[in-house]
N, C-alpha and C positions, 0 to 999 in steps of 0.2 A: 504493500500500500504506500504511496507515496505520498508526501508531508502534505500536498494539498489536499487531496482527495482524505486524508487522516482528520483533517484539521474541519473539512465539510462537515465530516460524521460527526466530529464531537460539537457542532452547533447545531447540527440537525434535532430536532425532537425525538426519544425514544420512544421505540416499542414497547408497549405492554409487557411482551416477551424480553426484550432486550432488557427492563428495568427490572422483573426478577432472576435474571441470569445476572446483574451485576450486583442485587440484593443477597444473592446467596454468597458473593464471597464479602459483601459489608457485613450480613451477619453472623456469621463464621466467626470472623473477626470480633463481633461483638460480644459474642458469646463467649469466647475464652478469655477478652479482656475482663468482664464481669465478674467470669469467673473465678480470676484469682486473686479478687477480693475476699470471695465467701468461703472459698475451697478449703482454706487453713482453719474455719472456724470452729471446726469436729475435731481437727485432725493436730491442735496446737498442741495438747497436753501431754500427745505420744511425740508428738516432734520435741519438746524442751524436755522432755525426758531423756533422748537421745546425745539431746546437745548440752546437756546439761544448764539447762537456760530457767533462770529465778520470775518471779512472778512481774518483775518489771520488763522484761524482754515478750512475757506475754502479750504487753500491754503495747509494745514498741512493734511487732512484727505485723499486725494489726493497721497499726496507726502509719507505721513509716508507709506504706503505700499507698493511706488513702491522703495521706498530706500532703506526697508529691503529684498524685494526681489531682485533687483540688487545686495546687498551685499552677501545674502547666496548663489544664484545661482554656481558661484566655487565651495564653499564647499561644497552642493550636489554632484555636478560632482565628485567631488574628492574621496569623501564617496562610490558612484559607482562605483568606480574601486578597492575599499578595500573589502566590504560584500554586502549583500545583496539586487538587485535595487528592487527585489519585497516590502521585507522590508522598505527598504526605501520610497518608494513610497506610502507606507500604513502609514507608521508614518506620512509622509508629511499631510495627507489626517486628519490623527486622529488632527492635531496640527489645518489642515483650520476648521475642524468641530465645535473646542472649541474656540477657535479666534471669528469665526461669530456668534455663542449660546452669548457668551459675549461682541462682541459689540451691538447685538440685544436689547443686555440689557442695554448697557449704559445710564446714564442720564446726565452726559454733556461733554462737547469735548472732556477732557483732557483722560477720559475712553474711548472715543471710538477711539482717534488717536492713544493710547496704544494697542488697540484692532488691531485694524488694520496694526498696528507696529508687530504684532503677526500674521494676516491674509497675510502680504509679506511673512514673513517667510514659511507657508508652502505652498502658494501656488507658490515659487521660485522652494521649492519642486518639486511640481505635473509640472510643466512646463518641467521644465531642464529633471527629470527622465522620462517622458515621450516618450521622443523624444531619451534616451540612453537606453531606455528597447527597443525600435522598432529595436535600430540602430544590439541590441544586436540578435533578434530574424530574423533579415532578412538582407542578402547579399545587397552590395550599390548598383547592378545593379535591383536588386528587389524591393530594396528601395522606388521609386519614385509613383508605384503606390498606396502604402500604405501612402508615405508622405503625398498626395494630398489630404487626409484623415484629416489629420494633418493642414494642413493649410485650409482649409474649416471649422472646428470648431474652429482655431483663429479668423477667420473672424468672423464666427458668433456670439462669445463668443466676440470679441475686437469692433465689431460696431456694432452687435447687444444689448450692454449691455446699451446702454442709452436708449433704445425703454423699455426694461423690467423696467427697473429703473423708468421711465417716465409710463409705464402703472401702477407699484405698489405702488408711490406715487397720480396717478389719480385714483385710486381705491377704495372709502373710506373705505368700511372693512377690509381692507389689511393694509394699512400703512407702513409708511416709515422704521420700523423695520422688514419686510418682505424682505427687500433688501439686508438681514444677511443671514435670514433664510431659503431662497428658494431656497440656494444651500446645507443646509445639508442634505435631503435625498437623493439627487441624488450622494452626498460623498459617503453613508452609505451603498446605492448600488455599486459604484462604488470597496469599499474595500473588499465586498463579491465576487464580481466578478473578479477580481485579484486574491481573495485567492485560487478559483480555476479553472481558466485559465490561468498563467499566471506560466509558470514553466522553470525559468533561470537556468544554470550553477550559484552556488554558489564561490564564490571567494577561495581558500584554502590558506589562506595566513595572517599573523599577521597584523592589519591595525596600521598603523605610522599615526596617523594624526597631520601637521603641526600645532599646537594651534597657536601659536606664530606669524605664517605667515596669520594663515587666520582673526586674531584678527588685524593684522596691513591693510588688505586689506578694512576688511569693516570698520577700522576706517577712513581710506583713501577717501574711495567712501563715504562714508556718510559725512563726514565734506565739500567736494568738493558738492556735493549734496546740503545739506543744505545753502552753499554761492549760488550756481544759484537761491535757490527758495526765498530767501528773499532778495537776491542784485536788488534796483533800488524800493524796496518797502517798507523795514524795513530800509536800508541805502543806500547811493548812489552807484553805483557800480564802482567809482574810491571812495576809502575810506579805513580808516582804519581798520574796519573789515573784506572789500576783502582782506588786505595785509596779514590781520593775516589767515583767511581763507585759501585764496589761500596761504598761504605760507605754512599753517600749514599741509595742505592737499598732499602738492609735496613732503614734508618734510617724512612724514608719507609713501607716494607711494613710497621714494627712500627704507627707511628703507625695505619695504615689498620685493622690487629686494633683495635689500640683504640678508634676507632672503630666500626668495626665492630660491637663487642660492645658498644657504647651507646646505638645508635640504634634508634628506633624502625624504621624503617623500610629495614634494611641492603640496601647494593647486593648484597653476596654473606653471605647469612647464615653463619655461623661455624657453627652447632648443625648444618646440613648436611653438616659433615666430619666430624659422629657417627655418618651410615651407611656404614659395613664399605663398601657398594659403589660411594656419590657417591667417598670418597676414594680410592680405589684404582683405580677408572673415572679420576679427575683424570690419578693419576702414571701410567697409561698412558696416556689421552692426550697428554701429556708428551712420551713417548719414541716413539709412533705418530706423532705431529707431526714429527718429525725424519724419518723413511722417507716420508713422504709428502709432503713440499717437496723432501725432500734427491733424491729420486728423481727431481721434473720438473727440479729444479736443473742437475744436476750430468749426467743423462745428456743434456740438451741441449747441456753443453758438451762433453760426451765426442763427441758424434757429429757435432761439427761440426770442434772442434779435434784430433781427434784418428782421427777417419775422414774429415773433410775434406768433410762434407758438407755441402746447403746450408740454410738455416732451414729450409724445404718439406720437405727430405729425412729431416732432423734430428727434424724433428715424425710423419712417415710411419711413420719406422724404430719410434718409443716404441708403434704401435699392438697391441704382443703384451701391454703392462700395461695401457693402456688398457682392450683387451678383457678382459682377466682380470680386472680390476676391475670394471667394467659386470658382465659374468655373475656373479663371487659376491657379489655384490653382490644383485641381483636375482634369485640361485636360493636364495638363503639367508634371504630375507628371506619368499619362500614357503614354505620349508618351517617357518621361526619359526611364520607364522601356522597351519598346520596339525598341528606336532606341540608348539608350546607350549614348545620349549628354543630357550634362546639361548645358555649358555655354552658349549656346545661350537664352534659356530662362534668365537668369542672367541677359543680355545685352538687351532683350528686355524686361525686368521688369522695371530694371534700368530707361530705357529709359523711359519709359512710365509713369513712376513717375513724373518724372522731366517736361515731357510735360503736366502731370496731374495735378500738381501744380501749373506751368505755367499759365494755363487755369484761376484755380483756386484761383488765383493773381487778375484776374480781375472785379472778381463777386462784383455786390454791393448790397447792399439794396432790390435791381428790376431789378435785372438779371433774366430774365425767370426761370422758371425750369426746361424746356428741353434741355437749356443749362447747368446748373448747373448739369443733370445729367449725360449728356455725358462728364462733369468735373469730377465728383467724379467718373462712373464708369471705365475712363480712369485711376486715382490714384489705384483705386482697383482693376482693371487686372496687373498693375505693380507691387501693392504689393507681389498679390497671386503670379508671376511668381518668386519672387525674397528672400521671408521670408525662407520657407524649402531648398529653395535648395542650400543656401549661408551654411546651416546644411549638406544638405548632402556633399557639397562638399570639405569641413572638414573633416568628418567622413570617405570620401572614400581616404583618405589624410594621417591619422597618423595611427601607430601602434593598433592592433586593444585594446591591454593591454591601451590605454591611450584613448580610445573612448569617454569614459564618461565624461571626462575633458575636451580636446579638443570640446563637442559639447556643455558642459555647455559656454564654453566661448563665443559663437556665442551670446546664451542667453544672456550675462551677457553685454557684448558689445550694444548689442539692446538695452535691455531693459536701460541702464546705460545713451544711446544716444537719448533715446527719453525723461526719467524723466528731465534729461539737458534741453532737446531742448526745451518741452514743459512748461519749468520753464522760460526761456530767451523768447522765442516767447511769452508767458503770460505778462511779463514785459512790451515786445514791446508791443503789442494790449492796454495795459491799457496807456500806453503812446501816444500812435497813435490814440484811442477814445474820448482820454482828447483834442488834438490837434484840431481834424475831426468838436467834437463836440463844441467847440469854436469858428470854422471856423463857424460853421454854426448858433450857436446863434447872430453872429456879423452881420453876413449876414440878417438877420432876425428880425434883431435891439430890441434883447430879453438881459435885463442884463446876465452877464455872472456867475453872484453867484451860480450858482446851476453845474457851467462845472467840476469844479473840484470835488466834490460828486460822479461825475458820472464816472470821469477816473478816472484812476489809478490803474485800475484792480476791479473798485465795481461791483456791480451786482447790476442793479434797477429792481426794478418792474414797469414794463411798466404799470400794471392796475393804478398806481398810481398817477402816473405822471399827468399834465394838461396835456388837450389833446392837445394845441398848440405846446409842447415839443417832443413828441411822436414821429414824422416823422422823428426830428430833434436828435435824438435820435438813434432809429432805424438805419438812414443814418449814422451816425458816426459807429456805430457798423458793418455793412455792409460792410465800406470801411477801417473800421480795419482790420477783416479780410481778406480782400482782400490784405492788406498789408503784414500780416504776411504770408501767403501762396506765394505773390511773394517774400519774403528773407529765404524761405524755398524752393525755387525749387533750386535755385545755390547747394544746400546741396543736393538733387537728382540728381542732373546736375553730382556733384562730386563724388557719389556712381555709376555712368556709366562710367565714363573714371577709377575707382577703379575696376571694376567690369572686363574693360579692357583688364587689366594689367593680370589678373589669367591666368594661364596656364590649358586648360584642361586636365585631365588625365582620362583614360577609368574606367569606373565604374567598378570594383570588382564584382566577382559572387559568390564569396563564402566569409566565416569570416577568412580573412588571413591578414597577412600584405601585405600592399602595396606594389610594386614592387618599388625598388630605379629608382629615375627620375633624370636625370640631374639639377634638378633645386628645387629638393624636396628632398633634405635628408630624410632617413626615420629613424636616431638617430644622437647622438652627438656625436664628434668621438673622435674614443679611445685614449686616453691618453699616 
C-alpha cells in the first residue's frame, strides 16, 4: 500500500466490520491492562510470603501502580492529540509487556513495587488511549453501542481479576509469578492486531509537549497519593507529615495551574473546566472511582476473611457484580445508540450505587448470600450504567481537536478517586477490625493481647489462628466491612445529585465540533 493510498484509508470513515476488527485488538489490550490492577489482589498474601514482604509492601504493590497510572493518564491524552494514538497505544503495550516479564522476575519487594511502578505507566496507557482511538473512529451518537463493549471488559478485567489471581496462586504448577505473565501474550497479540486494523488520521502538526506542567502534575498527584496510603498507619493522620504532605502537594497543584495556564501546549487544558459537563463529569468520576476499587477491594477481603473462603472462591462469589456490570453496561450502551439519551442512565447508575452500597453497609459475617448478591449485583448495574458514559458525555462535549484530553481526564479523575478512597476506606477497616475485634474478645472474656496484631490493616491467616479466635475474628472483619461500605454510599449518594446537575446535550453523529450550548462554551473567548 502506498503512503497515499494509506493515508486515504485512515480519513476514510470505517466499517462496521473494520471498527470491531480494530476493537478487538483495543480490547485485548484493555483487558490485561485492567487487569493487573486487580490480578494481585487474591494473590498478595502468597506473593509476600514468598518475598518475604511486611505489611507495608502490601500496601505499596497495590498503590505503586495505581499512582503511576493516575499520574500518566493526562499525558497520554495529551500525546493523543499531538501524533500518533495507534502508536501510542503500541508503545503503551510494549512498556506493560517489559514491566510484567520483570516483575515476574522479581525477588523481593522493592523490585517488584518498581516493577509495577512501571506496569501503571503503560497500562495508564492502554486504558486512557483506548477509549480516544474508539472516541476517534466513531461519531458520539454511535458511540454507545461500541462503549458497552468497553465497559463489559472493565468489568471483567476490574472484578474479574481476583478470581484469576486466586485461581493462579491455587494452582500449584502455575505460581504466583504467573500473575505477570499471563497477560503478555495476549499484549503480543493484541499489538499485531492494531498494526493492522487499526488505521487513524495521523496528526500533521509539530507536538509542544508541556515537560514542565506534566512533571509538576504527577509530582502533585503522587505526593497527595502517597499521604492517603500511609496516613493513620505509618503516622497519625493529624501530624506532621500530613502538614508537610498535604501542604506540599496543594503547593505543587497551584504551581501546575500556573503553568498550566501559560503554556502553549497544556497537558490538561484549564478552559476545559469551562464546560458545565467536563467539570462535573471530573467530580463524579471522583466519587464513582471510590465504588469501583473500593468494591473489588474490600469485598475480596470480606469473603475471604470473613466467610473464610478461598482466592478461587473469593473471586466466584463477586460474579453477581461482575455480571451486573457487563449487562448494563452493554444494554445501555445500545439503547444510547438508538434513542440518542444518555443522562438518564447517569442518574440511574448513580442511583443505584449509592443504594448498592447502602445495602452493602449492612452485611456481616452471616448475611446470607442471596442477599449479598442482590447487594453486589445492585452496585454493579450502577457501575456499568455510569463508568463509559460519564466518557462519553465528555467527549460529545469539547472540541473534537481536544478529545483525547478531555477523555483522559474522566480517567484520570476515577482512577485518582478511587487509589484515594481505597487508601482512606483501608485505614478505616483496619481501624474499625481492631475496635469490632476487641469488642468481641471482651465479650468472650479472651485476653485482648493478640487484638491489636490483628487490626490495623494486618492480614491473619485464619488457618492459624486457635480455633476459639476464628469466629471472633471473622465477625470483626465482616462488620468492618460493612462499615466501610456504609461511609462509602454518602460518596455514591453525592455522585447522583452531581450527576444531576449535567445538562444533556444530543449526541453528535458525525466527528465535528459540538454545537455552542448556552451553558457549554465550546472555547475561550477571544481576547
Amino acid at each position: 500500500m502506498t503512503t497515499s493510498s494509506a493515508a486515504a484509508d485512515a480519513e476514510r470513515p470505517m466499517t462496521h466490520r473494520e471498527i470491531l476488527e480494530a476493537l478487538s485488538g483495543l480490547l485485548l489490550g484493555l483487558f490485561v491492562a485492567v487487569l493487573s490492577s486487580t490480578i494481585v489482589s487474591n494473590a498478595l498474601p502468597t506473593i509476600l510470603t514468598d518475598l518475604h514482604g511486611g505489611e507495608s509492601a502490601y500496601t505499596w504493590v497495590i498503590t505503586a501502580a495505581l499512582l503511576s497510572l493516575t499520574a500518566s493518564t493526562p499525558i497520554w491524552g495529551k500525546l493523543s492529540d499531538l501524533v500518533s494514538k495507534k502508536l501510542l497505544v503500541q508503545i503503551a503495550l510494549v512498556i506493560y509487556i517489559v514491566s510484567s516479564t520483570l516483575a515476574g522476575l522479581s525477588q523481593n519487594t522493592g523490585e517488584l513495587i518498581g516493577c509495577r511502578v512501571l506496569q501503571g505507566l503503560g497500562a495508564g496507557g492502554v486504558v486512557s488511549l483506548a477509549q480516544i482511538c474508539l472516541a476517534s473512529m466513531v461519531p458520539p451518537r454511535e458511540r454507545g453501542r461500541y462503549s458497552g463493549y468497553f465497559g463489559a471488559v472493565f468489568a471483567l478485567a476490574t472484578i474479574g481479576g481476583p478470581l484469576i489471581g486466586g485461581v493462579i496462586v491455587d494452582t500449584g504448577w502455575l505460581g504466583w509469578r504467573w500473575c505477570f505473565y499471563v497477560g503478555i501474550p495476549f499484549s503480543l497479540i493484541a499489538i499485531v492486531v492494531l498494526q493492522r486494523t487499526l488505521h487513524l488520521p495521523v496528526v500533521k502538526r509539530k507536538a509542544k509537549i508541556d515537560y514542565l506542567g506534566a512533571t509538576l502534575i504527577a509530582a502533585a498527584v503522587s505526593l497527595l497519593m502517597v499521604w492517603v496510603t500511609l496516613a493513620g498507619t505509618d503516622y497519625p493522620w493529624l501530624s506532621w507529615q500530613t502538614a508537610a504532605m498535604v501542604g506540599g502537594g496543594l503547593a505543587l497543584g497551584a504551581l501546575a495551574v500556573l503553568t498550566e495556564s501559560r503554556a502553549a501546549e497544556p497537558i490538561i487544558p484549564l478552559h476545559l473546566f469551562r464546560y458545565r459537563t467536563v467539570s462535573l463529569a471530573a467530580l463524579a468520576s471522583v466519587l464513582v472511582g471510590v465504588g469501583m476499587y473500593g468494591a473489588t477491594t474490600f469485598l475480596s477481603q470480606y469473603f475471604q476473611l470473613a466467610r473464610e473462603k478461598t482466592p478461587t472462591m473469593a473471586g466466584i462469589m463477586t460474579l453477581p457484580m461482575i455480571l451486573g456490570l457487563a449487562l448494563a453496561s452493554t444494554v445501555a450502551g445500545r439503547l444510547i445508540t438508538k434513542y440518542g439519551k444518555w443522562k438518564r442512565f447517569l442518574v440511574a447508575g448513580t442511583f443505584l450505587l449509592a443504594v448498592g452500597f447502602g445495602l452493602l453497609g449492612t452485611v456481616r459475617a452471616d448475611t446470607p448470600y442471596w442477599q449479598l448478591s442482590l447487594y453486589m449485583a445492585a452496585a454493579g448495574l450502577g457501575l456499568g450504567l455510569t463508568m463509559q458514559n460519564l466518557v462519553l458525555a465528555v467527549q460529545n462535549t469539547v472540541p473534537v481537536k481536544e478529545l483525547g484530553t478531555a477523555s483522559s481526564l474522566v480517567t484520570f479523575f476515577r482512577t485518582m478517586g478511587g487509589a484515594m478512597g481505597v487508601s482512606a476506606l483501608g485505614a478505616l477497616l483496619g481501624t474499625r477490625v481492631t475496635h469490632y475485634l476487641t469488642q468481641n474478645l471482651a465479650a468472650a472474656h479472651i485476653p485482648a493481647a493478640g487484638g491489636n496484631a490483628l487490626g490495623g490493616g494486618a492480614i491473619p491467616d485464619l488457618h492459624t489462628l486457635p480455633a476459639p479466635l476464628v469466629p471472633l475474628v471473622t465477625d470483626a472483619f465482616g462488620h468492618g466491612v460493612g462499615t466501610v461500605f456504609l461511609v462509602a454510599a454518602p460518596l455514591a449518594l453525592a455522585s447522583f445529585l452531581v450527576v444531576l446537575a449535567i445538562r444533556e446535550v444530543p449526541l453528535r453523529t458525525a466527528h465535528t465540533a459540538p454545537a455552542p450550548q448556552p451553558a457549554e462554551p465550546v472555547a475561550e473567548p477571544v481576547a
